[in-house]
N, C-alpha and C positions, 0 to 999 in steps of 0.2 A: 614432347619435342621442344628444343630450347628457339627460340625465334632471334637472331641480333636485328635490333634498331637502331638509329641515327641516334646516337647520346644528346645532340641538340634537337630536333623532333623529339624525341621521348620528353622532353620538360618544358614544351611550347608552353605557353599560359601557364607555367607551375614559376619557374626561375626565370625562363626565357623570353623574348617577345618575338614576333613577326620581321624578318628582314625587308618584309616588303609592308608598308603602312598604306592603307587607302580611304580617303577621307570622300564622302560624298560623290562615290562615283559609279552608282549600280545602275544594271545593265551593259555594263561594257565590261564584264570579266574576262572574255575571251578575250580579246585584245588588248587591253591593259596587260594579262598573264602572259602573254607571248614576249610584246614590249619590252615589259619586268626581265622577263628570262634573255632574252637575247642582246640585250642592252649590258645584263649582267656579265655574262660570256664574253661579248666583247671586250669588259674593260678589263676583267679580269687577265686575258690576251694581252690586252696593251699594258698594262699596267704591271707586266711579270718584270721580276726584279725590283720592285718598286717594296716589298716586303708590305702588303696592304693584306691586313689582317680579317676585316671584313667591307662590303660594300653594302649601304642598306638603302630605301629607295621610300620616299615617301610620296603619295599623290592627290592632290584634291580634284577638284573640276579644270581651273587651268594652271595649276603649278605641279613644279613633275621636280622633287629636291634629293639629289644623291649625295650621301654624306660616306664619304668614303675615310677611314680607320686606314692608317699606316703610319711606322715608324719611322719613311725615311720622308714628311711633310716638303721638307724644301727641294727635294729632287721633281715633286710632283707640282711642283707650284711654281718653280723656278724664277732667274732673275728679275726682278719688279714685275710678277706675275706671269713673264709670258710662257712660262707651262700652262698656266691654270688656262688661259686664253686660247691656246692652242688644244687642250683636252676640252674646252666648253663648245669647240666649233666643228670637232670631230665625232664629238656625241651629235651635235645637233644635224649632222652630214648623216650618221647611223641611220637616224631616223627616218630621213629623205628615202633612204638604199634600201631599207628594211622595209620601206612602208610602211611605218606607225605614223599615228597620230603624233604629229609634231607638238608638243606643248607652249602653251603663250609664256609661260613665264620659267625659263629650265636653272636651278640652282644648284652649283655643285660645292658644295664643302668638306673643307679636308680637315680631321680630326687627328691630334698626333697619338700613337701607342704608348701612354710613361712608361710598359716594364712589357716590351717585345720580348723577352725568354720566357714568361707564361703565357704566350699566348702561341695558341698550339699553331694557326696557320701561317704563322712567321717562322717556327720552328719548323717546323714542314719545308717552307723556302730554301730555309739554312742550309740544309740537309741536302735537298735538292741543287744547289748551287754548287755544294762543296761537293758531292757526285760525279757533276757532269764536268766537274775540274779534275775526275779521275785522280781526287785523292779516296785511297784506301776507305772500304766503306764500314770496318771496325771499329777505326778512330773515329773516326766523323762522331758514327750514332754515341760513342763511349763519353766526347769532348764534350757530343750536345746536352747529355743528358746532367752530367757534373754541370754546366752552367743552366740547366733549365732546376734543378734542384739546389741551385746554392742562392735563389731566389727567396727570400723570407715565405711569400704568401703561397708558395705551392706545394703540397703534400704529398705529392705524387707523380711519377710521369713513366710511361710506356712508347716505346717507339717501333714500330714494325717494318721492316724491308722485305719486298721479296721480287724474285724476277733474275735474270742472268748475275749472281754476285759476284763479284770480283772478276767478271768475261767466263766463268764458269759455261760449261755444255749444259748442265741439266739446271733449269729454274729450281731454286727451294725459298722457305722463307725465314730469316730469324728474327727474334727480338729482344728488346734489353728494357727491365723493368725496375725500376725504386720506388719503396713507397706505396700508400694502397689506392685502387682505382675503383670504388664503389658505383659501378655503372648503373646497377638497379637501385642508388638512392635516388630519390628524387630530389634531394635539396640540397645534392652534392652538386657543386658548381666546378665542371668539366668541357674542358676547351679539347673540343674535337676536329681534326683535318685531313684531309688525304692531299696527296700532290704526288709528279709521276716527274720524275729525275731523264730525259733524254740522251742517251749515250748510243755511242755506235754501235754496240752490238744487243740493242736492243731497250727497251722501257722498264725503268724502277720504279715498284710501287713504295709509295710511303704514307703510313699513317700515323701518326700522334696522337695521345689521349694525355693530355696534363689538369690532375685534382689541383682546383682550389679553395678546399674547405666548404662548409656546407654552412647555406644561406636559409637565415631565421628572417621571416618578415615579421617583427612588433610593429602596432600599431601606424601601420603605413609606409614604416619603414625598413628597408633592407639593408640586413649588415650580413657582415660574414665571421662566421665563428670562429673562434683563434685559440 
């Protein structure tokens, strides 16, 4: 029997690393893992629309640094900072509410995406935006896929819907594919998402799979095969 895995789980420690980094802090896994995870969830919340491709979290003994990945940096960071001000004092409010360990030292940094059409969970957004704006869900995935594939470095992309399409009665699922998705390579380098589209007469699933060529590590170093 065939098993489906997380295409990012499947290549942890092979291509991929840890979203969550923890330096010198054992003994306190349970609570650290909750923190991580709930902390995660909320910003992902706040931060919808914001096209943020991934959030990853590092921790020592007392610095707790979130390095947040998205394509639209100045929306998030806003005029002479006071986004970034106002997202550093609402994480650290989280903490209070959630009852975590508040950290002494909290860093959050914002990384920009240079090419948000290969990257699968800004794709996902797209999608999901352009949905819930009730335009036609043919065009959408047909549009996104022509600009996720007219990107130099991506070989491939898959995109899946399913759920009431077009206000249809009965749920079905389709998808639209170019390109090859070698999910059982391991050194294929595959950006994987899911995202769920809100509409009135019910929730669209969405998932994304976009190949970016298969990474050779020489000598310490990582490239990507072309």
């Amino acid at each position: 029997m065939t098993h489906t895995v997380h295409p990012y789980a499947h290549r942890l420690g092979i291509i991929k690393d840890w979203q969550s980094r923890w330096f010198g802090t054992s003994g306190r896994y349970q609570e650290f893992l909750r923190g991580d995870v709930l902390i995660r969830e909320y910003l992902e919340k706040r931060l919808r629309g914001f096209y943020v491709a991934s959030i990853e979290m590092e921790r020592s003994e007392k610095m707790f640094r979130i390095i947040i990945k998205t394509s639209r940096p100045g929306m998030i960071i806003g005029r002479s900072g006071e986004g970034m001000t106002k997202l550093r004092n609402d994480v650290l409010s989280m903490f209070r509410k959630l009852k975590i360990a508040t950290p002494t030292d909290l860093k959050i940094d914002i990384e920009e995406v240079s090419s948000p059409e290969s990257d699968a969970a800004i794709v996902s957004q797209m999608i999901a935006e352009a949905l819930e704006k009730r335009m036609p869900f043919r065009r959408v995935v047909k549009q996104t896929i022509e600009k996720v594939m007219a990107n130099k470095d991506v070989k491939g992309a898959r995109i899946a819907l399913s759920g009431r399409l077009g206000g249809a009665e009965m749920s079905r699922r389709e998808q639209i594919k170019k390109g090859g998705i070698p999910l059982q390579t391991f050194r294929a380098d595959i950006s994987f998402a899911r995202e769920r589209a809100h509409l009135p007469y019910g929730v669209i699933g969405i998932k994304v799979w976009i190949y970016k060529g298969e990474i050779f590590d020489t000598k310490g170093q990582t490239k990507s095969n072309q």
